[in-house]
C-alpha positions as CSV (number, residue, x, y, z in Angstrom):
1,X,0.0,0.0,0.0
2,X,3.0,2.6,1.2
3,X,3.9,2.5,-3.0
4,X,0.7,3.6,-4.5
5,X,0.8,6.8,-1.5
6,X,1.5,10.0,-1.8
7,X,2.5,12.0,1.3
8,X,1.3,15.7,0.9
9,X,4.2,17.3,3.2
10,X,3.8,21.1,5.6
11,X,2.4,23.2,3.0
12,X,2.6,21.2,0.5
13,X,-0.1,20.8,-2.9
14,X,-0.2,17.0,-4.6
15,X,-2.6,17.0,-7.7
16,X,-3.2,13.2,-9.4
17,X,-5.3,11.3,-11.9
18,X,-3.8,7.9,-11.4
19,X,-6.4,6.1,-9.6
20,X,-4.2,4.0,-8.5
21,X,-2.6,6.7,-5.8
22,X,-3.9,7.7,-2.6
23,X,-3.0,11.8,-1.2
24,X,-2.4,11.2,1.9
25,X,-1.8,14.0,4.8
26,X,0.5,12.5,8.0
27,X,-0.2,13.9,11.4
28,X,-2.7,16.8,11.1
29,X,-2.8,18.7,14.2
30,X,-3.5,22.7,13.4
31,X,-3.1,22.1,10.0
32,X,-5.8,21.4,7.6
33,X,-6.3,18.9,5.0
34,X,-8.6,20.2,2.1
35,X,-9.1,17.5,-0.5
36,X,-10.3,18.8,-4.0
37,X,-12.1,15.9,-6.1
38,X,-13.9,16.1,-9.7
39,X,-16.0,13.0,-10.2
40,X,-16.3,13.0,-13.6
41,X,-12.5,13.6,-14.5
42,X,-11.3,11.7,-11.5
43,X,-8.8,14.5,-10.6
44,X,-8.3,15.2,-6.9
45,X,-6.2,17.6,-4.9
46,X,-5.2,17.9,-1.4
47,X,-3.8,20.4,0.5
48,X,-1.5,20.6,3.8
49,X,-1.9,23.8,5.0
50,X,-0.3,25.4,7.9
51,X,-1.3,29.0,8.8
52,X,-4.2,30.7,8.6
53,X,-3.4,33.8,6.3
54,X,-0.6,34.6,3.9
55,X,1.0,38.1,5.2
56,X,0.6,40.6,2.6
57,X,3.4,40.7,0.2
58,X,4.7,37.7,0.9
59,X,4.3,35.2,-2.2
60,X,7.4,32.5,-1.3
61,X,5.9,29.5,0.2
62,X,2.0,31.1,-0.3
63,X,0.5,27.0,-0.1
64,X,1.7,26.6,3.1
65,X,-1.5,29.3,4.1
66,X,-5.0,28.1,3.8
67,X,-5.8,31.0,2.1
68,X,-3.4,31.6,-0.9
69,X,-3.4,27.7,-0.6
70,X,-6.8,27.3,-1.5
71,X,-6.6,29.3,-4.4
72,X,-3.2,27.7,-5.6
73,X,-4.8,24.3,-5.2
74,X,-8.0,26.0,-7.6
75,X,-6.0,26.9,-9.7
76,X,-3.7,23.8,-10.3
77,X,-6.9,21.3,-10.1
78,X,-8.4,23.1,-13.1
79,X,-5.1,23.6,-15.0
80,X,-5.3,19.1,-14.7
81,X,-8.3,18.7,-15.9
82,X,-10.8,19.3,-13.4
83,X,-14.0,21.0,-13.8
84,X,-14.5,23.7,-10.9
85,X,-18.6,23.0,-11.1
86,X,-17.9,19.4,-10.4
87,X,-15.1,19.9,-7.6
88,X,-16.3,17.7,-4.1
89,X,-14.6,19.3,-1.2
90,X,-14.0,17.6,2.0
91,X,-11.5,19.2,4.9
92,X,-10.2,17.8,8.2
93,X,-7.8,18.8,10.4
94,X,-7.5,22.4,12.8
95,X,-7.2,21.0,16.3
96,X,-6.0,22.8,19.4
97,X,-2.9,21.4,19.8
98,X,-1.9,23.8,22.6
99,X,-4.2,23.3,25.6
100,X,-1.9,25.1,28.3
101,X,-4.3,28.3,30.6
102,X,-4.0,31.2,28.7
103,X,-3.1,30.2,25.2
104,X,-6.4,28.8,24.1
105,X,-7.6,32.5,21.9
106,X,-4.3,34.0,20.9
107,X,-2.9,30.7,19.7
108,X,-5.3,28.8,18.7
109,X,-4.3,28.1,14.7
110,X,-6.4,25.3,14.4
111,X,-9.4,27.1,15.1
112,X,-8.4,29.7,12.8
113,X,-6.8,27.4,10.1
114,X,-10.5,26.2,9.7
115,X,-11.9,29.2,9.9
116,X,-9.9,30.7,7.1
117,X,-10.5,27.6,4.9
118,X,-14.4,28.1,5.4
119,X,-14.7,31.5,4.2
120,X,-12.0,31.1,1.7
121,X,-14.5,28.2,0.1
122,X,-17.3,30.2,1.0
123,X,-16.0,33.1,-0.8
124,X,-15.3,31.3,-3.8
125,X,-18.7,29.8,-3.6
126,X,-17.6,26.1,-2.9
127,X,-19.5,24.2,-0.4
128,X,-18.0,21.8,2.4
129,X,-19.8,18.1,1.7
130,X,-17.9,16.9,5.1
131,X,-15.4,18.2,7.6
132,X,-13.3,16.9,10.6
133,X,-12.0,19.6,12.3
134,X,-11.4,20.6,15.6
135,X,-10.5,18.9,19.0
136,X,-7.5,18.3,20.7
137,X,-6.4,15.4,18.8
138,X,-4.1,14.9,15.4
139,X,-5.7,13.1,12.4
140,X,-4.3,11.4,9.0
141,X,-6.1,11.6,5.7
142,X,-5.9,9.9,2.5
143,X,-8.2,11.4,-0.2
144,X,-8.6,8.5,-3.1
145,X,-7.6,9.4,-6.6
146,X,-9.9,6.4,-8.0
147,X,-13.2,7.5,-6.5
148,X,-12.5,10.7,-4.2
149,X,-13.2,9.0,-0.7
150,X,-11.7,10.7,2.1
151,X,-10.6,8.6,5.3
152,X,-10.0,10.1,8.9
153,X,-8.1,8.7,11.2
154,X,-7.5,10.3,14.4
155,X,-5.0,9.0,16.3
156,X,-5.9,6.2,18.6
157,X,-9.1,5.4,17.0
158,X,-10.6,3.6,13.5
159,X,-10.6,5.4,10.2
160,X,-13.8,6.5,8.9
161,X,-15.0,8.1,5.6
162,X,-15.9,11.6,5.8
C-alpha cells in the first residue's frame, strides 16, 4: 500500500489522476487537509496547509497558508483537468494542539486554520460536503484518486470516511 501513496508534506499541494494513488496527509494537528475531487474527470487535490493567512506581500511559500493555498490548489486542479462546477470538497484537520491556561484565543491556529478555509471556500462559492476539524487530537487523511473518498483517522481510533 506505502507505494501507491503519496504524502502531501507542511504546505505542500499534490494533484493526481492515477487512480491508483492515494494523497495522503501525515499527522494533522493545526493544520488542515482540504481534498479537491472532480467525479467526472477523476482529478483530486489535497492540500497541507499550515497557517491561517498569507501576510501581505509575501508570495514565497503562499501554499503553506490556507488562504493563498486554496486558491493555488484551484487553480492547479483546473489547469489538470478538473471541472470547478464538479469539484467535491471535504476538509479535516485544525485542532487545538496547545491546551496550556491562557493560550487557548491567541494561539489557537487550528481554530483559525478552519476558519480561514471556510470563508476562503465560501467566498469562492464552494461548499463543504464533510469536515473533521477541531479537538484536541491529530488526524491522517488519504483522499482517493480512483473515486475521491476521504478517510480520517484520528490517532488512537478507526478510520472512517468523511
Amino acid at each position: 500500500m506505502a507505494d501507491n501513496s503519496l504524502a502531501v508534506g507542511l504546505g505542500e499541494i499534490k494533484i493526481s489522476s492515477n487512480p491508483q494513488e492515494v494523497l495522503v496527509a501525515y499527522g494533522l494537528g493545526s493544520c488542515v487537509g482540504i481534498g479537491m475531487y472532480d467525479p467526472v474527470a477523476h482529478i483530486a487535490g489535497l492540500l497541507h496547509a499550515v497557517l491561517p493567512q498569507c501576510p501581505n506581500g509575501t508570495e514565497t511559500g503562499a501554499t503553506k497558508y490556507v488562504d493563498t493555498g486554496i486558491h493555488i490548489l484551484l487553480a492547479q486542479l483546473i489547469q489538470a483537468g478538473a471541472n470547478r462546477n464538479r469539484l467535491i470538497v471535504r476538509m479535516a484537520g485544525g485542532a487545538n494542539m496547545l491546551t496550556a491556561p491562557g493560550f487557548k484565543q491567541t494561539l489557537n491556529i487550528g481554530e483559525r486554520n478552519v476558519a480561514a478555509a471556510q470563508s476562503t471556500l465560501a467566498a469562492l462559492n464552494f461548499k463543504i460536503k464533510a469536515q473533521d476539524v477541531g479537538g484536541h487530537i491529530g488526524r491522517t487523511v488519504r483522499l482517493f484518486v480512483a473515486d475521491g473518498r476521504m478517510l480520517v483517522r484520528v490517532l488512537g481510533s478507526q478510520e472512517r470516511e468523511i
